[in-house]
N, C-alpha and C positions, 0 to 999 in steps of 0.2 A: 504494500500500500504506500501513495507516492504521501509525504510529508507535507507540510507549507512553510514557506519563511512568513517572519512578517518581525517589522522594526519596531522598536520598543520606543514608547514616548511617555514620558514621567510628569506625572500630572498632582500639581497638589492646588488645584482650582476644587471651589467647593462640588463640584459634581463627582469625583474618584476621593475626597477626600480622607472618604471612609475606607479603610484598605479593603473592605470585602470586595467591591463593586468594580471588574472589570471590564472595559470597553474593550471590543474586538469587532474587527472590520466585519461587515454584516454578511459580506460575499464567502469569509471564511465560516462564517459561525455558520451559513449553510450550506456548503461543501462538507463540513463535519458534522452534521446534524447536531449542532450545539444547545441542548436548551437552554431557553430563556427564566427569568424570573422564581429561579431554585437555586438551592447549595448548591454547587459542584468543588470538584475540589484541583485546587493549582498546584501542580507541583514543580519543581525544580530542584535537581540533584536528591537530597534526601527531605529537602523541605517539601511542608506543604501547605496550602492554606485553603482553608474556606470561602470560597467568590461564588458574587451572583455575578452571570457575564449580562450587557448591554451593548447591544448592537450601536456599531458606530457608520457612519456614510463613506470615513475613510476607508483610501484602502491597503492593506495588507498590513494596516495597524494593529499594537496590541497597547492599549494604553494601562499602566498599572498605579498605583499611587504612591507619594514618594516615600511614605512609611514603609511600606514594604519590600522598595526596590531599596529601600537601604540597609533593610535587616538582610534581603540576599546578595548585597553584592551587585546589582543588575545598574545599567547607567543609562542614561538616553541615549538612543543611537542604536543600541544594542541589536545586532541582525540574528534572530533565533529560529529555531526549528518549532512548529508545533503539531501536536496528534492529540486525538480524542480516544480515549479509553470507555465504552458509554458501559461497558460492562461492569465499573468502576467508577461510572461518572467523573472521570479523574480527564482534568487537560494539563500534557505533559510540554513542558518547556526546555528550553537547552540544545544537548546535552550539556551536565558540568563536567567537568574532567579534572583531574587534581593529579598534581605530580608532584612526589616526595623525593628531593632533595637532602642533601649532607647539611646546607649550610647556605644562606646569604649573608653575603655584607654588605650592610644596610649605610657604609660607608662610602661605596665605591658605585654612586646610584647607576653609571652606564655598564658596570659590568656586576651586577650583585652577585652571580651565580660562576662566576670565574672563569676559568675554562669552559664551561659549559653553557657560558649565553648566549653564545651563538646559536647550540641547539634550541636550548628554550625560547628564544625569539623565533627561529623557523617552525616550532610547533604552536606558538601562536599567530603566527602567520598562516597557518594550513588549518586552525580550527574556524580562524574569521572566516576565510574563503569557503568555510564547509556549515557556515553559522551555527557555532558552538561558542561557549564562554569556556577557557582554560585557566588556572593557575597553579602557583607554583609553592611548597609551603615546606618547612621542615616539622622535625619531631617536637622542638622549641613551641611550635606555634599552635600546636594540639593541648587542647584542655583537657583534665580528664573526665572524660564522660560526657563531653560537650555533643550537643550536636550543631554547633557549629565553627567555624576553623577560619583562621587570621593570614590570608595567604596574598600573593605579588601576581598584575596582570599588568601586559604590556596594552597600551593604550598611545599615545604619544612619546609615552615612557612607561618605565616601571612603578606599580602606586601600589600601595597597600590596601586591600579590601577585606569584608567578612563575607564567606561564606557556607552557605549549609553543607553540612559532607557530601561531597560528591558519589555518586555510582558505582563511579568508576576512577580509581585511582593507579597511579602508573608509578612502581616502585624506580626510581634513580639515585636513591641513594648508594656511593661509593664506598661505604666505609662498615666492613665486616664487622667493625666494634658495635658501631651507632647502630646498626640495623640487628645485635645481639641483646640490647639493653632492653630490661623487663619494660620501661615503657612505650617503647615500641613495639613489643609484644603485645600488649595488654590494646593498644591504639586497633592494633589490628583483631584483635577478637570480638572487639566492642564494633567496631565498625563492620563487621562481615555480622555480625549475630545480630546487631540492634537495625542497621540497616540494608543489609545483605550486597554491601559493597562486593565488587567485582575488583578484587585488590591481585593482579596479575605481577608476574614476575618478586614474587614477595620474598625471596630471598638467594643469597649466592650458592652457587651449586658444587657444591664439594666432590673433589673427582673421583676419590675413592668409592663416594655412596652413588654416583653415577654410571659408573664400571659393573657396580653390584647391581644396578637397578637397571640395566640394559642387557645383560647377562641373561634375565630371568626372561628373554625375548629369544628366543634360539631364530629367529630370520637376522639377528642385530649380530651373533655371535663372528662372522665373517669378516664384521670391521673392527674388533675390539682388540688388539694387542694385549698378550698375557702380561696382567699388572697384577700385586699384590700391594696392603698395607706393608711397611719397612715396620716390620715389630722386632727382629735381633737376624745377628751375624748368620741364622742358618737360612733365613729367608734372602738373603743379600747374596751367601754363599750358592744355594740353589740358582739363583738366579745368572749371575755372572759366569757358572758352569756349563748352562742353556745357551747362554747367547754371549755374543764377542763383544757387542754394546749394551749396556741398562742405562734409562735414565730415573735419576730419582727429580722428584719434583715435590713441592710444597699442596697437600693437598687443598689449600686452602691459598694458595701464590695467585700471582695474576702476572701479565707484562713480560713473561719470562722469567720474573725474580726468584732467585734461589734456585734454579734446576741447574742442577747435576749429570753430567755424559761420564761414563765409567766405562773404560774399555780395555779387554782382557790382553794383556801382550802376552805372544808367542811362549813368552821365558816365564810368565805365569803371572808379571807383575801387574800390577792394577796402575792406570794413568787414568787420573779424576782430571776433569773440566770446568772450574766453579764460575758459572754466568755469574757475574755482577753487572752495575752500570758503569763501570771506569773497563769495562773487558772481562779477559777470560786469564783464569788464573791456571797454570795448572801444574799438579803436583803427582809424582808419582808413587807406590806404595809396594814394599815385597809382598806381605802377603794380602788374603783377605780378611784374614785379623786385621792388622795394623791400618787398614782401610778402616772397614769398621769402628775400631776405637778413634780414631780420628773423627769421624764421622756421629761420632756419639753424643757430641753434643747439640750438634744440630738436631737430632733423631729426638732427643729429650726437652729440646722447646718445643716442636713444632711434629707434626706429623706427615711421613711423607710417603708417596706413591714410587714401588719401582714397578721401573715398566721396561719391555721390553726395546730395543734397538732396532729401528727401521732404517734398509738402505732405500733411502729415497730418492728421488728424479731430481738431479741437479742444473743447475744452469750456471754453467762456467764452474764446476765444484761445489757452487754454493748451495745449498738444500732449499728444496721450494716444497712449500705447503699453501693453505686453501681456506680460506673464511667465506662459509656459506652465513647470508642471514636469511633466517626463516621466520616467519611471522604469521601470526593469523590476521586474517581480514573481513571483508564485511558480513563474508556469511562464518565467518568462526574458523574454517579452514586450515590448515599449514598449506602456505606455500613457499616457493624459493622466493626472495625480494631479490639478490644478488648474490654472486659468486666472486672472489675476488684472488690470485695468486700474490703470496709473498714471496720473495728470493731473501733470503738471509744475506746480511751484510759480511764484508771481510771478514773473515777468522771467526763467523758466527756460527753457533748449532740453530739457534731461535731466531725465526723472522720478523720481530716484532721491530714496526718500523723504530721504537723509542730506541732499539737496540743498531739500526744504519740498514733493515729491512728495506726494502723497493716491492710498492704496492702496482703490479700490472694486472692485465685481464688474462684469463685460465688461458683463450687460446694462444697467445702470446707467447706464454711461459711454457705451456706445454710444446709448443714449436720450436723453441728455443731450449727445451732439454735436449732435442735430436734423437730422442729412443723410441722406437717405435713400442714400447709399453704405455706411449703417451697416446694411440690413437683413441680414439673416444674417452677418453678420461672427463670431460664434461658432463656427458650424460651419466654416468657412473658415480661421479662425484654429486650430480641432482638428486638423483635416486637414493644415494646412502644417506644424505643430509635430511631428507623428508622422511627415512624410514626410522631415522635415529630423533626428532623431534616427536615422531609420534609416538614412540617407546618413552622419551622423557614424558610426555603425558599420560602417558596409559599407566608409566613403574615409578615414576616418583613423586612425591609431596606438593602441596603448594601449584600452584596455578600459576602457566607461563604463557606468553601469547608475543616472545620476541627471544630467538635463543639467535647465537654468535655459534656458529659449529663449526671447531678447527678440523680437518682433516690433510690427509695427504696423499699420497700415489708409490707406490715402491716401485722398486727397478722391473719387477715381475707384471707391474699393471693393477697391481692389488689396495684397493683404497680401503685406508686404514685412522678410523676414529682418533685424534691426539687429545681434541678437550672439546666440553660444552660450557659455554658461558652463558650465563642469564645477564647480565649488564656489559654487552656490546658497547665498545667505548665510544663515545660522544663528542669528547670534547674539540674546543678550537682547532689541534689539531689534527681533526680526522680530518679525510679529503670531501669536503663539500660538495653541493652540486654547482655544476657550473653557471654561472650568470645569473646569480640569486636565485635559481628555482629552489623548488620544492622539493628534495627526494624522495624518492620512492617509499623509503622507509617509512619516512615521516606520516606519510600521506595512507599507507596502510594501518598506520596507527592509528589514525583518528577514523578511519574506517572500521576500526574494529574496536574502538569507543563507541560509537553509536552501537555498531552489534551489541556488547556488551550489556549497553545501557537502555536496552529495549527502541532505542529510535532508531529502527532499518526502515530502509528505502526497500 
């Protein structure tokens, strides 16, 4: 069923004064079969309110009173979506959409969101154009138990507004700590139970319990490299006997940080590779004791994944791998959004461009390996990223609707799962779209906010 726009004008003349009593363009109120002269009920994100509607001459108006547009947040001008629920007598307005954030500084008013305003400006650029209201809010800014929330919308600028919990909210917060803390727990149980928020992507995905939880899919078993938790010397020992490379990795790392290449030399000794951000350190070890105890103190902060060693498809030496983004859209779906090859930088195992990475297209790279284990590797690489998004929904926790899925290609042709990420990086630094458009991304997002939030086209 097709939707209607219609612009919002803020009335506090004595005829809307009263907040019940809303005016709506008369051509809409019968295109919806709206009645006249009764309760109905208005809603917006999780608010709602009690209105008699009153046909107005204008057209594709929705006039509301300014009591009311100021308790939700709504402003003159405002271009919305509306539907009639008669099942419900309920007229729904919006969608709201809410995006949770690390952190604003409320110092730095053209960039509050830091790195990241760039996105958040092109996602309120892609809700105007699809008339929606967005914004943007931290954990800070949530009361407990409120039903409603103190959040930043771009307008001319950035401004601070109230509004009611939205539907739908879209986790981006970066920081494992902040999105651990009991009240941001507590934000999200209140909010899915009391309002039945659509709280998607609601937490980082740890690669151990994703190996485990993909595993339990036997169509998935074919991309998965035999990986174990690193719990002591005999699991590290088994491993390194198996295979000529391991890599250990931080099950909870991002960016490359902290992984580990361990590879078995000839004479038995062990030569480690320690990724940091200044380069590659590397040391080498007699046994796989003395590896190990070395290695024990990292193993005792943090907990890590050994995996096994892929000879993968190079370009000029250097190792290439693959970020698929998948995402649902307007009917709920997984699809591909894009595919993208990395070439790892000089003297690099990880292609992460923060690491001197070069971001091209699949066929590119795959042409520029020169092995014929690279023919069709696109379509193969489509196939295994949509069948491993949809085992992340079927085998693990939490609700995602926007996964980063790293894979890659070995020499044999065999595409092979490295990691799933639930917060695809965003910031200033990723490659934008060209000429101010709108990406792809973006634009499936709010596509599948309205899904979410009951307003499909």
């Amino acid at each position: 069923m097709n939707l209607t726009k219609v612009t919002l004008q803020i009335q506090s003349s004595s005829n809307v004064s009263n907040e019940s009593i809303l005016l709506l363009s008369e051509a809409i109120g019968k295109k919806w079969a709206i009645p006249y002269d009764r309760h109905l009920n208005l809603s917006f994100g999780s608010g709602s309110h009690q209105v008699v509607v009153e046909p107005s001459s204008q057209e594709s108006i929705l006039l509301v009173s300014s009591v009311l547009a100021s308790k939700w947040g709504l402003a003159h001008g405002d271009e919305l979506r509306i539907q009639y629920h008669a099942s419900s007598e309920t007229i729904q307005i919006g969608p709201l959409i809410g995006v949770l954030v690390s952190r604003i500084n409320r110092h730095t008013p053209n960039k509050p969101f830091g790195v990241n305003t760039s996105f958040c400006r092109e996602l309120s650029d892609a809700c105007k154009l699809e008339n929606s209201v967005i914004f943007f809010f931290t954990q800070e800014d949530v009361q407990k138990k409120s039903d409603s929330i103190k959040g930043w919308i771009y307008t001319t600028k950035w401004v601070p507004r109230r509004f009611p919990i939205p539907k739908v909210i879209y986790n981006r917060i970066t920081s494992r700590k902040l999105e651990g803390k009991a009240s941001f727990q507590q934000f999200i149980k209140y909010a899915k139970s009391r309002h039945h928020v659509v709280f998607f992507n609601e937490k980082y995905l740890n690669k151990i319990e994703v190996f485990r939880a993909l595993r339990k899919e036997p169509e998935l078993h074919v991309y998965l490299p035999e990986s174990h938790l690193l719990r002591n010397v005999r699991v590290l020992k088994s491993m390194c006997k198996k295979y000529d490379v391991v890599f250990l990795k931080p099950t909870n790392g991002s960016l490359g940080n902290g992984i580990i290449r361990i590879h078995r030399n000839a004479n038995q000794t062990y030569t480690c590779h320690f990724n940091h951000m200044n380069g590659i350190r590397t040391q080498t070890y007699m046994s796989i004791e003395k590896l190990f105890s070395a290695l024990s103190s990292k193993v005792r902060k943090s907990r890590y994944q050994i995996q096994r060693g892929l000879r993968l498809l190079t370009v000029g030496g250097r190792p290439v791998d693959f970020r698929a983004v998948v995402q649902r859209g307007e009917t709920g779906q997984w699809s591909i959004t894009s595919i993208v090859a990395r070439i790892a930088g000089n003297e690099q195992f990880v292609s992460n461009v923060a690491r001197g990475g070069m971001i091209t297209t699949v066929k590119a790279a795959l042409a520029r390996t020169g092995a014929s284990a690279a023919a069709g590797g696109l379509s193969r690489l489509r196939r295994a990223a949509l069948q491993i998004a949809k085992g992340i929904e079927s085998r693990m926790t939490g609700h995602f609707a926007e996964l980063g899925i790293d894979l890659a290609i070995d020499s044999r042709g065999q595409v092979w799962l490295i990691e799933v990420n639930s917060k695809p990086s965003k910031d200033d630094n990723a490659p934008l779209s060209t000429e101010n458009k709108i990406r792809p991304s973006v634009k499936k997002f709010v596509q599948y906010a309205y899904f979410a939030s009951s307003l499909k086209d």
